[in-house]
C-alpha positions as CSV (number, residue, x, y, z in Angstrom):
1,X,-91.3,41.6,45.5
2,X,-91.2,38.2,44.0
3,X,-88.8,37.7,41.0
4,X,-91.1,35.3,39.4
5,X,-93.0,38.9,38.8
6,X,-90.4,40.9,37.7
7,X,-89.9,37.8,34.8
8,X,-93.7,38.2,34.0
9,X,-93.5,42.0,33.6
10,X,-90.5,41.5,31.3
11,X,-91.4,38.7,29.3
12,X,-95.4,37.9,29.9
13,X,-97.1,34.9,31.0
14,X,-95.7,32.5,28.4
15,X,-99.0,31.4,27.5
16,X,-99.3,31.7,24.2
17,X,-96.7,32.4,20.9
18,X,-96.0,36.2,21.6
19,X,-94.3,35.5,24.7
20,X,-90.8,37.7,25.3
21,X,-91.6,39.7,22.0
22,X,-92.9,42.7,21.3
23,X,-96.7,41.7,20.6
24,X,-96.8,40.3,24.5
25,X,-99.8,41.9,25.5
26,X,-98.0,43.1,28.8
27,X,-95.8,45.2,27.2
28,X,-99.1,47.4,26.2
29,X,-99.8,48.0,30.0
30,X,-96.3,47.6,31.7
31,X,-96.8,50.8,33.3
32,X,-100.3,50.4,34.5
33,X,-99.1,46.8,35.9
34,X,-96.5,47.8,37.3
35,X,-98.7,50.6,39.6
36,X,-101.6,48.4,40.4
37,X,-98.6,46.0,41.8
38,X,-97.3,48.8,43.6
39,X,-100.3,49.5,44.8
40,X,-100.8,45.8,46.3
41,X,-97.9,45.5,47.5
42,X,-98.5,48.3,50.0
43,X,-101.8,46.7,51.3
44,X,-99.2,44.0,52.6
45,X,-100.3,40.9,50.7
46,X,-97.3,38.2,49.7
47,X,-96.7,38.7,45.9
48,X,-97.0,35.0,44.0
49,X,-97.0,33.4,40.5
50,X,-100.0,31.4,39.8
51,X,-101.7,30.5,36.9
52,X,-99.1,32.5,35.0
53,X,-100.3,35.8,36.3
54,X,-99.2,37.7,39.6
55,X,-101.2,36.5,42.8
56,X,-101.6,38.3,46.2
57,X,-102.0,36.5,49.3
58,X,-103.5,36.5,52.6
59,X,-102.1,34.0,54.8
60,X,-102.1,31.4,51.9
61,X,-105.5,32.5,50.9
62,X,-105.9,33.7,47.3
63,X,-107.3,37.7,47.3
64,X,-106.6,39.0,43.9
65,X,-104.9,38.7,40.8
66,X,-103.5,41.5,38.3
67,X,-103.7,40.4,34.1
68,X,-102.7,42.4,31.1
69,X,-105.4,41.8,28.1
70,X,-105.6,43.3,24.9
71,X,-107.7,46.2,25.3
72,X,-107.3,46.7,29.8
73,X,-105.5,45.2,32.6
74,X,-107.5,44.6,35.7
75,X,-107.6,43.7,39.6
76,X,-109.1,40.7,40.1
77,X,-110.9,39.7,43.2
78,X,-111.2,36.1,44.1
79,X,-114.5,37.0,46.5
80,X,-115.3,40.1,45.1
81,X,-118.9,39.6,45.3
82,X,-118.4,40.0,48.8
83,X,-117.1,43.2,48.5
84,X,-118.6,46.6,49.0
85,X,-119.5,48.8,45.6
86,X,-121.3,51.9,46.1
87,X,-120.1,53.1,42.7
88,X,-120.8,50.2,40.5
89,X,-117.1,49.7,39.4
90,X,-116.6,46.3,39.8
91,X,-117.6,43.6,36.7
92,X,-118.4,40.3,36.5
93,X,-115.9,38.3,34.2
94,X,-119.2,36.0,33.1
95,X,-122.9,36.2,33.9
96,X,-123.0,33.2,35.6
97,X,-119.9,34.2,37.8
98,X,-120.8,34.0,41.9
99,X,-117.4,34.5,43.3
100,X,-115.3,36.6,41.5
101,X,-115.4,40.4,40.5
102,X,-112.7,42.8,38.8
103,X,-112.0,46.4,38.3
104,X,-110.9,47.4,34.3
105,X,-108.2,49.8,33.7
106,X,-107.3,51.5,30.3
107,X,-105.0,53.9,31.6
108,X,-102.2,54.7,34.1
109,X,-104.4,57.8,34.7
110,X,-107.5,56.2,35.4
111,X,-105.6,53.5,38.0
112,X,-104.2,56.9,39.5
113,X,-107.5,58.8,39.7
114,X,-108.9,55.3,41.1
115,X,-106.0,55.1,43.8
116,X,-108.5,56.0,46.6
117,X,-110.8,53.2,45.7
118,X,-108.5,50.6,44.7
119,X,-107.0,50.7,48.1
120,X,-110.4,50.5,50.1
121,X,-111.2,48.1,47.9
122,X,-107.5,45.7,48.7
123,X,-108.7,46.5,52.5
124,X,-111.9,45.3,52.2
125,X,-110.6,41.9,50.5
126,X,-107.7,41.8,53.0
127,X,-111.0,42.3,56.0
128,X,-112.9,39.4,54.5
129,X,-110.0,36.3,54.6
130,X,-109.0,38.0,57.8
131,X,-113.2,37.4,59.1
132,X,-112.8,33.9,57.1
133,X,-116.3,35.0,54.6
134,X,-116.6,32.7,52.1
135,X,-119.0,32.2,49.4
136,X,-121.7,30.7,49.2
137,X,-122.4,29.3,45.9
138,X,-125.4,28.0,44.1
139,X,-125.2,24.6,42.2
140,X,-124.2,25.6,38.9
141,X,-122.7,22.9,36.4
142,X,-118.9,22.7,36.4
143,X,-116.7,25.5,37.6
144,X,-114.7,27.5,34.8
145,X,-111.0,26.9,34.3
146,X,-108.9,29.6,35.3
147,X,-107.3,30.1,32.0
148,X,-110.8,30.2,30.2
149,X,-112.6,32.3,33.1
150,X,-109.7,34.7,32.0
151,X,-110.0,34.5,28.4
152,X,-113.8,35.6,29.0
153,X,-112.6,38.7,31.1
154,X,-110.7,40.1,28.2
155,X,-112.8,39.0,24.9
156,X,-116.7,40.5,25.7
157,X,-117.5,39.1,22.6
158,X,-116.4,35.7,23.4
159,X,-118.1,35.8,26.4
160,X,-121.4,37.3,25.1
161,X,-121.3,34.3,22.5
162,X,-120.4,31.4,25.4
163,X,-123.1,32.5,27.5
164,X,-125.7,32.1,24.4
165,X,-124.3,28.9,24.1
166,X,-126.9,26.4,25.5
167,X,-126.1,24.9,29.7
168,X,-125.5,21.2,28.1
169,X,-123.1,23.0,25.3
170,X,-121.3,24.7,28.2
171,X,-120.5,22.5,30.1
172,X,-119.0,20.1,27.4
173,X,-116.3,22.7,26.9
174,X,-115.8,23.3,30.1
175,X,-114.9,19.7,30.9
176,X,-113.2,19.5,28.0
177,X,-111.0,22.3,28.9
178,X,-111.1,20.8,32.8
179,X,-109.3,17.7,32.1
180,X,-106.4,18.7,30.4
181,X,-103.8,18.5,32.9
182,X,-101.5,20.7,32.0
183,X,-102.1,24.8,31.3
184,X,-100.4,25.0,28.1
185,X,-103.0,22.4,27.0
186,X,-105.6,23.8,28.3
187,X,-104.9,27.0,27.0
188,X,-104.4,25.4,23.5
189,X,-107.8,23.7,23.5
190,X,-109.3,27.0,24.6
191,X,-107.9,28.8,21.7
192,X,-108.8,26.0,19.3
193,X,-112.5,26.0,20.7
194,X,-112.8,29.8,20.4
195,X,-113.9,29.4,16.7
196,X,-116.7,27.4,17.2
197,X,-118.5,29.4,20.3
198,X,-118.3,32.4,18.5
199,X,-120.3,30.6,15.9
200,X,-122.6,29.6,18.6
201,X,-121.6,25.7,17.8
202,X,-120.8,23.2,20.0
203,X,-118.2,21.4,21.0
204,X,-119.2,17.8,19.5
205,X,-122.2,19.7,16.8
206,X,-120.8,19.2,13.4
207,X,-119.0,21.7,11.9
208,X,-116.3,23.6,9.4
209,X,-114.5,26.3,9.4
């Protein structure tokens, strides 16, 4: 166990104001977090800290990632459209998404019930660095910033309202959320932005609050 992990499951992420009080959004799935690590952590992947959020690895390749939201938590899977899913569990965090897929959990029942699954599922991911698969991706404009490809994962109706957004509008947040250089930046520009894509506005259109 790494104790950079044990300080996220006790105080959050630290990216945003709530962080180490009660409104931190981990605290509404410490349980569930703390079993989908469990369960991880048995597949044999090294437990990290990147991008604020617990990261397994493979032999210094990224497999998944575990994040509390506000309404789930979920297992992420860096090349999850690799992966096998005969039961149709495993989401897209954006349409436009080619690499990544996660599973949603609103309950410590449902990860339990799921156990089975979640486990072939690890093996699977664990099968494909071991085989060195990699994606093959289509051009597509500018890749999404961790921190924003995340925020989509847990707000559907930001993400229903960035996808309407037109490609040119798209990418002009994306690369304005790319070049901060720092998280907490781009983290603040994300949530500063949010406004305006829900209004289906872009970032340089005119326009007031």
């Amino acid at each position: 166990m790494n104790p950079k992990v044990d300080l996220y499951l006790q105080d959050g992420c630290g990216r945003c104001e709530f962080y180490a009080t009660p409104k931190c959004k981990v605290n509404n799935w410490r349980e569930e977090l703390e079993a989908l690590r469990a369960l991880v952590l048995s597949s044999g992947l090294t437990e990290e800290l990147k991008w604020s959020v617990p990261c397994y690895t493979h032999k210094g390749k990224n497999v998944l990632i575990v994040s509390a939201f506000k309404e789930n938590c979920t297992l992420s899977f860096f090349k999850g459209a690799l992966l096998k899913d005969p039961d149709g569990l495993l989401e897209k965090p954006g349409e436009n998404s080619q690499a990544s897929r996660f599973l949603r959990f609103r309950s410590l029942q449902e990860i339990l019930d799921r156990e089975a699954v979640i486990r072939s599922t690890i093996k699977e991911a664990i099968a494909l660095e071991e085989a060195g698969k990699k994606i093959v991706f289509k051009k597509e404009p500018e890749p999404l910033p961790e921190e924003f490809r995340l925020r989509l994962e847990e707000d559907p109706a930001l993400r229903k309202a960035f996808q309407g957004l037109t490609p040119g509008r798209q990418r002009a947040y994306i690369l304005h959320f790319s070049q901060a250089k720092q998280a907490q930046t781009r983290v603040a520009r994300i949530e500063k932005s949010i406004p305006k894509i829900l209004e289906g506005v872009g970032l340089y259109d005119d326009y007031k609050c």
